[in-house]
N, C-alpha and C positions, 0 to 999 in steps of 0.2 A: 819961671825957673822951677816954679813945681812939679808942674807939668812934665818938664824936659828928666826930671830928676826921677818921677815914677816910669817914665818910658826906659828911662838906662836900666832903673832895676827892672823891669819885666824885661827887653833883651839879654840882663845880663844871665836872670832866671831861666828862659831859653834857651840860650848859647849852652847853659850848664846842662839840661837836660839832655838836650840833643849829645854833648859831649859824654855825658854818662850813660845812656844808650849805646853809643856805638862801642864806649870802651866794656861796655858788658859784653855785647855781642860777639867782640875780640875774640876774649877770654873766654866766652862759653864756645866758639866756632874750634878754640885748640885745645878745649874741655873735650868736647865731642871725637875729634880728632885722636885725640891719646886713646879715649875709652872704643875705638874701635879697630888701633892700630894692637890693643893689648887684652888680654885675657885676666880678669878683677880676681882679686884671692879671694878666698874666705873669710866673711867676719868673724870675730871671735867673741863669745860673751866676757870673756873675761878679761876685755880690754875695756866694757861699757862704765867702769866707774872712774872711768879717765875723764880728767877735765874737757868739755868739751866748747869749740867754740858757739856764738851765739848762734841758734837756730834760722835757718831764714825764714821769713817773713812771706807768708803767704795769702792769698786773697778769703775771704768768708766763703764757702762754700767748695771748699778746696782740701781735699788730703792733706794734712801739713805732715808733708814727707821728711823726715830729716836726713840733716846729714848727715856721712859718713864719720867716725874718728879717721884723722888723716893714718894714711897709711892703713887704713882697716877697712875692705870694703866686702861687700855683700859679692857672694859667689856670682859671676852669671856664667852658663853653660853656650857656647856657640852653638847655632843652628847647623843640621847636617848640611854636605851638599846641595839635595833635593831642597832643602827649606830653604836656604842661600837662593837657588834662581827662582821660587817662587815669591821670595821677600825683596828681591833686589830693588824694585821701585822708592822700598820703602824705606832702605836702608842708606840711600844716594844721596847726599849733598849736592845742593844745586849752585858750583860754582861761579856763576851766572849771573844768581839773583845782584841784584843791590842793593848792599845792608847800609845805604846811606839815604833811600828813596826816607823824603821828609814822611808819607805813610802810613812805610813800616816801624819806623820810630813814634809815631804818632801811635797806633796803633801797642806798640810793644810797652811803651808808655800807660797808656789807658788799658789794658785788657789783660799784658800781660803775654802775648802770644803776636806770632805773626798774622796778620788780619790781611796782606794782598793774597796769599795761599789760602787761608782760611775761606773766603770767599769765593777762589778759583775751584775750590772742592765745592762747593755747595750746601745742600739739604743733607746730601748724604752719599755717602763710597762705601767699597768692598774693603774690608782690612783685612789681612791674613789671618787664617785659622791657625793658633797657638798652642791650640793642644797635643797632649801627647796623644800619639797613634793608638795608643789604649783607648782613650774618652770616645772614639768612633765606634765602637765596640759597642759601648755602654748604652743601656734600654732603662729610661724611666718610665713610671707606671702611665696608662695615657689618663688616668684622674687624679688630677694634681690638684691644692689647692688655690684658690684664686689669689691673685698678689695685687696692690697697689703701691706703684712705684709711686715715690716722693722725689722730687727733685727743687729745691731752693734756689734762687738767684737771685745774684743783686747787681746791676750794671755789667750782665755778662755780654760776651760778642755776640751776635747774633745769629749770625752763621753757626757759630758752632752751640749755640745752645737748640739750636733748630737739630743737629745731626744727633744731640745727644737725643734727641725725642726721637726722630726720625729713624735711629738704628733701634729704638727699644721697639717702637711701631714692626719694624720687617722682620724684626729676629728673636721678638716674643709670641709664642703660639697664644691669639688671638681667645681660646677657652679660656686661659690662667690670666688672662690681662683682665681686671679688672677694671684698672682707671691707671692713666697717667694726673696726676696733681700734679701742678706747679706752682709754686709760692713764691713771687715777685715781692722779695722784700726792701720794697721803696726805692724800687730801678728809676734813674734821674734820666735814659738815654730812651729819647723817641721812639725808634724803631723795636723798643721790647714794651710798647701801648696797643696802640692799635694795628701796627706792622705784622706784629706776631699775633694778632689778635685771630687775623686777615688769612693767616699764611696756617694758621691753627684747626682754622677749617675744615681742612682735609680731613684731619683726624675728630672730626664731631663724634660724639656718643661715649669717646674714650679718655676728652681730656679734660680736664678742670683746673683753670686759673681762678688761682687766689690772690689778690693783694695788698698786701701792707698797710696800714694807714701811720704806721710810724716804722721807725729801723729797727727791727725785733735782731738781728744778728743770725748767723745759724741756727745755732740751738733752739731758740723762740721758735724760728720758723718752722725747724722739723716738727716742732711741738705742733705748729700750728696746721700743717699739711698732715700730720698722724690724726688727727682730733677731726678733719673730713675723711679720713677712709673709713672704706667699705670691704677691704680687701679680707683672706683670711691672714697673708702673709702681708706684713709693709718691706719693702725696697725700699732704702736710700739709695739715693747714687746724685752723685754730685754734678752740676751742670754743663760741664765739659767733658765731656767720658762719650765714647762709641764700644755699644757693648758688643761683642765676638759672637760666632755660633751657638747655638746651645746653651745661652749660658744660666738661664733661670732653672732648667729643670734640676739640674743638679741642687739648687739653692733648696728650691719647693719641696723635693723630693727625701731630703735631706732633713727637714723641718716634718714632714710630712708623718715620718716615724721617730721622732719624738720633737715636741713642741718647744721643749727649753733648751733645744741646738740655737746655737746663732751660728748665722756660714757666712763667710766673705767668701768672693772671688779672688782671682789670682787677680793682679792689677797692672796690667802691662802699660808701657808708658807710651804717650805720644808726646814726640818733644816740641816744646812752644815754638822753638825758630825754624823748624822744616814739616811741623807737623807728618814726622815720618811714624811710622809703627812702630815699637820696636817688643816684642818678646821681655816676658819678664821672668826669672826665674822661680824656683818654687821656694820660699822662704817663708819663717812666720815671724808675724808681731811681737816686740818686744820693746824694754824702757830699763831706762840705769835711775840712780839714784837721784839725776838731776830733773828727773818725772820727764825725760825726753824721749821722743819714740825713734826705735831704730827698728830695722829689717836684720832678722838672722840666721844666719843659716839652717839649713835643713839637710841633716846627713845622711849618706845614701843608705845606711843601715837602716834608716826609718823607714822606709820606703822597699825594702825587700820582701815586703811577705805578697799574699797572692795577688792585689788590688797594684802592686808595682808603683809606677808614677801617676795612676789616680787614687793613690790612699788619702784619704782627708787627713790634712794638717791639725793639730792642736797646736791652737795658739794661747800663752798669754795674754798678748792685747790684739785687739786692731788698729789698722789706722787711721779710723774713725768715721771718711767720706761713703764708705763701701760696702753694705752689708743688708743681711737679709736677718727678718725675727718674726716669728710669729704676734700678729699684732696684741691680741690675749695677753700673752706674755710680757710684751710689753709692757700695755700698762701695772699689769701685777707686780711686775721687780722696779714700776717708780720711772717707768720714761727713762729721760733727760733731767738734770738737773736744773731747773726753769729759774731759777736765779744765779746760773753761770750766764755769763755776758761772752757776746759775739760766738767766739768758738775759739778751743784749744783744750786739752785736757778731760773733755767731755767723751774723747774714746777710752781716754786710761780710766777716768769714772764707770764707766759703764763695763768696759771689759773685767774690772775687780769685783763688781755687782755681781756681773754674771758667772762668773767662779766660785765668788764666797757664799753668795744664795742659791747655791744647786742647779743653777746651769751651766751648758757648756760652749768652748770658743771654739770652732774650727775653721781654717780655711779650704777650701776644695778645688785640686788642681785644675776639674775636669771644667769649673767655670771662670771665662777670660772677660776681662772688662778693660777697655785700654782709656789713660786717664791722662789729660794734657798737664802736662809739669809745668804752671804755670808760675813766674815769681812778680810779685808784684809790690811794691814799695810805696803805694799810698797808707794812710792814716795807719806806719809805724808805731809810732805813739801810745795810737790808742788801742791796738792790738796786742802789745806788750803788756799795759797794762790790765786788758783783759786775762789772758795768759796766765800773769802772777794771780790775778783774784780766783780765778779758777782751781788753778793749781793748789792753792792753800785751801780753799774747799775740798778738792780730794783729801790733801793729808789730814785733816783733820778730823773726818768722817771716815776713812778706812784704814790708813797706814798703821794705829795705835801705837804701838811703842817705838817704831819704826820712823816717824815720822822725825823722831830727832838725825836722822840718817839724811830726809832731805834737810833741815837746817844747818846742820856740819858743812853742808853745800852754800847755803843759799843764807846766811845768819840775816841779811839784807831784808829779808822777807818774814821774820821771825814774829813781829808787831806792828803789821800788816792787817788791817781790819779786811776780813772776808766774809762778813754779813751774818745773817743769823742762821745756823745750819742744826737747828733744834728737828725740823720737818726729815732731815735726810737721818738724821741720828734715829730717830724715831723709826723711820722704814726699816735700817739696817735690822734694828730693835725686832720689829715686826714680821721682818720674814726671817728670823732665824739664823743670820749670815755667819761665815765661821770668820776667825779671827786673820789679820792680815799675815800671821807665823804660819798657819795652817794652808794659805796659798803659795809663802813662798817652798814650803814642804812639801808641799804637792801637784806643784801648776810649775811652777818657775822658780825652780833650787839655784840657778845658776848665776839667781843676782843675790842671792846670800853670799853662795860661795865667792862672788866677788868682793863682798863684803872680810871674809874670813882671808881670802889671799892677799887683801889690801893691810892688813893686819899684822900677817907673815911677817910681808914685807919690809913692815916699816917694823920688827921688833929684830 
């Protein structure tokens, strides 16, 4: 009777799964649908202190892209004609497929992405050129510094953690490549052991796995792939991403004259059910009071003077998976915060680092990085609760008076133990960092002013 009792709940666990698969799929297939039958507004900052719903949940090693406030979304600009028939491959729903093959569910399930396309691509493809017809123009110096790309995984697909290597391989000039690192932190699936070990070959002289001996989370692990470079510049980039043309020099060259720039790429998306390309627009990083990161626009004024649409963005924040620092540097402004767990909150940390202690954020149009929007719904739980622990480490080492601004929010998390953060108070201390008023006064006035109109409002 036992027996028969454990078999009902595991099919009925099944049945559920598969059910909740396909009703996402639904909905993300007339998601997609809308977003290409219609042109997105503009976001607004001064909608960011609206309540928002819960974030979604995404995998360790992953951008945790947010979402939009309803009704509010990030500008994107359609592609010319010419761009339209050279993207058309990439922009096609294949009504065809079977979103019911056990597989793809299988696969969307664990990974997070469609894995029978993922595989029918392979090692690696051509993705369209994203940039603007400006960036063809553009000449960096041919002595760049050397970079070490960092890349972290934990139970990624294979295939496509293969293409993310395999496009830094064909579309990094081989002088500035220093080292690819890899940091396998504590992958439970075969084929990322000895498969990849195997298939790794090809690229001898250039790569380096590390791996795990326990689950360090992201953060750990970047820590732990920065602590083997050799590079002059470290590259993150997250294990599902296929990076575009050109896209390092810009970052190098950029660092190059002056060393406490940090540059992201532009981050163009490849979506998990079609693994299609899609063009991202030019927008920068940014976060409301619930310490959550959004994308914000970028208006054409900014972008008028000679540099047009390759003028470097100044960002606020980043968001987090994607970006280039001179390794030096690094360590002198304090890494990562090596007692934040898993990952989250660790870009809005660092990107207030790098403002309040005299460095700067920029993103750079002229470099394209396309990044799979993966969602993934295992170990919830424990990701959430990484999140908060996180999250209360920022306020409480940067925010200063500000930080009752996230509690007005979150009173839930008010007494909330978030470990001992004497070590990070110390650094602040130590390298002279200005005060969290003097960012929002000179980096990012626009989540005060949200602050001041929410005020209005209610008086």
């Amino acid at each position: 009777m036992r027996n028969v009792t454990v078999l009902c709940l595991l099919c009925g666990t099944l049945t559920l799964g598969i059910l909740t698969a396909l009703l996402y799929v639904h909905f993300h297939r007339d998601h997609v649908s809308n977003w290409q039958k219609k042109t997105q507004a503009p976001a607004s900052i001064w909608k960011l202190d609206k309540k928002l719903p819960q974030q979604a949940i995404h995998s360790a090693g992953q951008i945790p892209r947010s979402r939009q406030i309803p009704g509010q979304h990030v500008r994107t600009e359609r592609p010319n004609k010419d761009q339209t028939k050279e993207w058309r491959p990439f922009f096609k729903l294949d009504e065809n497929f079977n979103y019911s093959d056990p597989e793809f569910l299988h696969g969307i399930l664990l990974y997070g992405l469609n894995t029978i396309i993922s595989k029918s691509l392979g090692n690696q493809r051509h993705v369209p050129d994203t940039r603007d017809k400006m960036c063809l123009k553009k000449r960096y110096p041919t002595r760049l510094p050397s970079a070490s790309i960092v890349i972290c995984f934990h139970n990624e697909e294979f295939n496509t953690l293969f293409r993310t290597v395999s496009s830094v391989m064909n579309l990094t000039p081989h002088q500035t490549l220093e080292e690819i690192i890899l940091v396998d932190d504590m992958s439970e699936f075969d084929d990322l052991k000895e498969k990849l070990d195997y298939h790794l070959e090809m690229f001898r002289g250039k790569i380096k796995v590390i791996r795990t001996t326990k689950r360090e989370g992201l953060i750990r692990a970047r820590l732990i792939g920065a602590a083997h470079a050799s590079g002059d510049v470290l590259v993150f980039l997250d294990s599902h991403c296929e990076v575009n043309r050109v896209w390092l020099e810009p970052l190098l060259a950029a660092i190059a004259k002056d060393r406490k720039m940090v540059v992201c790429p532009v981050v163009d998306s490849i979506d998990h059910l079609t693994l299609n390309y899609y063009p991202a627009p030019i927008v920068r990083g940014a976060f409301n009071w619930h310490l959550q990161f959004v994308w914000d626009t970028v208006f054409s004024y900014e972008m008028d003077g000679p540099e047009g649409p390759t003028t470097p963005i100044r960002s606020p924040a980043m968001s987090g998976g994607i970006f280039a620092i001179n390794r030096h540097y690094f360590n002198e402004i304090g890494q990562y915060d090596k007692d934040m767990n898993l990952w989250g909150a660790e870009n809005l940390e660092l990107s207030l680092r790098i403002w309040m202690c005299g460095g700067q954020l920029f993103i750079l149009p002229c470099s394209r990085v396309g990044h799979v929007d993966r969602n993934i719904v295992q170990n919830v739980t424990q990701v959430l609760k990484a999140l908060r622990y996180n999250n209360l480490r920022l306020v409480h080492v940067w925010l200063d008076e500000y930080k009752e601004q996230f509690f007005l929010r979150r009173p839930d998390l008010k007494y909330i133990p978030y470990g001992n953060i004497s070590e990070r108070v110390e650094l602040r201390r130590r390298l002279g960092c200005k005060s969290f008023q003097w960012y929002l006064d000179t980096v990012f006035p626009e989540l005060e002013t949200s602050l001041q109109m929410k005020a209005s409002n209610f008086h």
